[in-house]
N, C-alpha and C positions, 0 to 999 in steps of 0.2 A: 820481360822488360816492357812499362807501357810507354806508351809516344805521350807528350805532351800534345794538346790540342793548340793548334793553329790559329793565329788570332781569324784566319782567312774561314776558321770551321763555325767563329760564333756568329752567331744573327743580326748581331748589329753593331757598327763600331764605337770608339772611345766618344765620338759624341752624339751617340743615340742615333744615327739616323738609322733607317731600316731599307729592306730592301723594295718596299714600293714609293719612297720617298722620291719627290723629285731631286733631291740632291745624290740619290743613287745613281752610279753608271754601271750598265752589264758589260762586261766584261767576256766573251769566249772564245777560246782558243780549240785548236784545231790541231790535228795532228800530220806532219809534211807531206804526207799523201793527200791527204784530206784538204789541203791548200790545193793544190797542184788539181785535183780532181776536179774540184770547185772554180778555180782559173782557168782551166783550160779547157775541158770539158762539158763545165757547167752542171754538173752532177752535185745534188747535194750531199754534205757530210755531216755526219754527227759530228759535234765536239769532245774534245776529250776532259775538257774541264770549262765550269761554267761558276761567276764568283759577281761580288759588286764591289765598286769600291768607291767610296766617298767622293763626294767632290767637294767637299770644305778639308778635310781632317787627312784625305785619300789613303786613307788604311783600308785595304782589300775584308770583307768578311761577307756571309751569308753564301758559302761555297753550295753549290747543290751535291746531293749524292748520286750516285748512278742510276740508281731507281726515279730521282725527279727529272733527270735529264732525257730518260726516255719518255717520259709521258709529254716533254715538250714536243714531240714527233707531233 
């Protein structure tokens, strides 16, 4: 069975922006350890998902995969 793709998996949303557009916002989430770690601690975390989403249109798209997400280190 395949998965459909995620509007959040394409590169750019319903009205073209992209993700280096100023009208893109990054978006990343953290996993509740990874909060807690980062507040309290002061320890950085990776994130567990990393994505943009519009600030005209605000449809999430241009998700990174885990391979981009680590080279942001």
């Amino acid at each position: 069975m395949t998965s459909q793709p995620q509007k959040s998996d394409r590169k750019t949303c319903d009205c073209g922006t992209l993700p280096t557009s100023e009208n893109a916002r990054k978006v990343v989430k953290y996993s509740t350890w990874g909060m807690i770690a980062m507040g309290l601690v002061g320890i950085s975390a990776s994130p567990i998902d990393i994505y943009y989403v519009c600030k005209i249109c605000k449809q999430p798209f241009g998700r990174l995969s885990k391979e981009e997400r680590k080279s942001l280190r």
